[in-house]
Structure formats: C-alpha cells, structure tokens
C-alpha positions in Angstrom: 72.8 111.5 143.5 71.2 108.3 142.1 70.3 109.9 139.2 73.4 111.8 138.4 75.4 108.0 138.6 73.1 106.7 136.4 73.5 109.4 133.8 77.0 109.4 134.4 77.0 105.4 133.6 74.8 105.8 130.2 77.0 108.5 129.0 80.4 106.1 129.5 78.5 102.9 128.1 77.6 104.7 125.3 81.0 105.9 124.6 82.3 102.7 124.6 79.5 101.1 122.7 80.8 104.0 120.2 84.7 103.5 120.3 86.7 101.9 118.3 89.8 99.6 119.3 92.5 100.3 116.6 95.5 97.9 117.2 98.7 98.7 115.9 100.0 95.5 116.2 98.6 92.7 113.6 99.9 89.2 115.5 97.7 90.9 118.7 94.8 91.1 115.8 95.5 87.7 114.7 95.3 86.2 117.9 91.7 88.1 119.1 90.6 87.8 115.3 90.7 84.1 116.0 89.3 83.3 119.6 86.0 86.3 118.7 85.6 84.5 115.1 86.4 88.2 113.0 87.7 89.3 110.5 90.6 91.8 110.5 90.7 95.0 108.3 94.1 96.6 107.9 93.8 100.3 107.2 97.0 101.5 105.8 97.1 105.3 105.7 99.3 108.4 105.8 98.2 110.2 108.5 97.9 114.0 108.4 99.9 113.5 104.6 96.9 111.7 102.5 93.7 113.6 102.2 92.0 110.2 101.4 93.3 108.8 104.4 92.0 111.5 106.2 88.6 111.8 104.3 88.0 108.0 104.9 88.2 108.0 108.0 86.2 111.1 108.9 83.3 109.9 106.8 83.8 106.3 107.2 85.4 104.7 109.9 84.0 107.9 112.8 80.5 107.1 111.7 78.3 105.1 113.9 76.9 102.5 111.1 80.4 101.7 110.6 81.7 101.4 114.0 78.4 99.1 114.8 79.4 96.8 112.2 83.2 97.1 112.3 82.7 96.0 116.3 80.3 93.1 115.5 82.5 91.9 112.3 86.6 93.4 112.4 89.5 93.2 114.2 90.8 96.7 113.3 94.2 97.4 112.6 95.5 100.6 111.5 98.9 100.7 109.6 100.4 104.0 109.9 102.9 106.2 107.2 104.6 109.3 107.2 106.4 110.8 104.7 108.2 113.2 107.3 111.1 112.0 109.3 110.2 113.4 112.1 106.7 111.3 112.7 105.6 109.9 115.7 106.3 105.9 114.7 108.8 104.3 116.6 111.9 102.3 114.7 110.0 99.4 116.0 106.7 100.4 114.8 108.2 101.6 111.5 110.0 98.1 110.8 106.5 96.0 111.7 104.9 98.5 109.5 107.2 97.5 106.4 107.0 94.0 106.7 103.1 94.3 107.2 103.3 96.2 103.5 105.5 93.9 101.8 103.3 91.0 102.9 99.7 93.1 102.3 100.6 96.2 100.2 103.4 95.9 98.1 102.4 99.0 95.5 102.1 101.3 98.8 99.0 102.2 98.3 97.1 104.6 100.6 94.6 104.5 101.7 93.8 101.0 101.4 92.3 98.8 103.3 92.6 94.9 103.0 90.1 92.7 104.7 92.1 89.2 105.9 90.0 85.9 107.5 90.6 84.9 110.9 94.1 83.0 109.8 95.8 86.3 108.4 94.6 85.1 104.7 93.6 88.2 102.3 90.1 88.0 101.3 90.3 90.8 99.6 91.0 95.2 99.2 89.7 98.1 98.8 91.7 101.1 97.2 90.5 104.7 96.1 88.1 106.4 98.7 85.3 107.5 96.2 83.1 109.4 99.2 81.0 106.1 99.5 78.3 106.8 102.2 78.8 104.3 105.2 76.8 101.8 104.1 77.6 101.9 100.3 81.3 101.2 102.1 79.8 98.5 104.1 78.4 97.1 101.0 81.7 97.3 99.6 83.2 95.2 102.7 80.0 92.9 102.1 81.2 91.9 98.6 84.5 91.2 99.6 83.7 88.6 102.3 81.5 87.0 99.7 84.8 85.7 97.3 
C-alpha cells in the first residue's frame, strides 16, 4: 500500500513539476510577475483558427525544456482570438482581450508573443513561428531579455 502512495505521489509531483499555469488575466500576471521577480510572456493566438498558433504551441510551449524554463523565468499569459462568433470568450474576456492588443499588439498579429519586465514594460516580441527547436526559441527569448 506504501508503495502504491508513493508511486501515486511521484506521478502527481511530476505532473505538476510539468504543467503550465496560463493566466488569462494580465493585472493577476502583473501582480505575481512582481512579488516572484519574472517576467511575463503574453501569447496572443487564434486558437483552433491559426496553424502557427497551434504549431507553436505543440512544439514549443508542451515541451519540457520550455516549460522548465518558462516556470523558473515567465508569468504566462495567454491572449485568446477567434474569428468565429460563436467562440468560447466571454464579452468580458473578449473586451480585456482588446485592450490587452491595443496596448501590446496593435497590427493583430498572431501568433505573437511579447515578453514584458516585472512592471508590465515590453522588453520586446517575437512574431513568425519558424519551427525553432525549443531551445533555439529559448535562445530567441534569451536575446530579448538582453535589450
């Protein structure tokens, strides 16, 4: 029985070592951004629409070299689109959403993701997905910290 609670434990620590905490709402990324010292990355996307959106993600943000260093450096935020009027977003969530891309996005680009200090300040963006390798995107996220 020991054993089987043990296992049980590894497997659910591991999961959460693993996850990753997407926020929907930026002022609650602001605020944790701030008292943990991280950065925040806004991921604006399309989802199910953008085949970029989707590829990033799969290849990217779902691999374990960048959810290791996304939980030790981001405060991840994910901005979410549809073209179809029938999505999932509430009128709430959709009218945050604008205001977020007016501020951090104004060409409506997607994806894109835009990489913003501790006080909500760009550092920087990254547009077109190029099917960068996790670290060559981490290298990517490295240069931007670095202006």
């Amino acid at each position: 029985m020991k054993k089987c609670i043990l296992v049980l434990f590894a497997f659910f620590m591991s999961m959460a070592l693993h996850a990753q905490n997407w926020n929907a709402n930026i002022s609650t990324a602001v605020k944790e951004a701030s008292q943990n010292n991280k950065k925040i990355l806004l991921f604006f996307t399309v989802e199910n629409q953008c085949e970029n959106c989707t590829k990033l993600e799969q290849n990217i943000f779902k691999s374990d070299d960048f959810i290791a260093f996304a939980n030790e450096n981001y405060v991840l935020v994910k901005i979410k689109f549809s073209y179809n009027s029938a999505s999932n977003l509430s009128e709430e969530e959709g009218k945050q959403n604008l205001l977020i891309v007016e501020k951090y996005n104004k060409d409506g680009f997607f994806p894109l993701v835009v990489v913003l200090n501790k006080e909500a300040k760009k550092l920087g963006n990254i547009g077109v997905y190029k099917n960068e390798t996790p670290s060559q995107y981490i290298a990517l996220l490295h240069s931007i910290e670095k202006i």
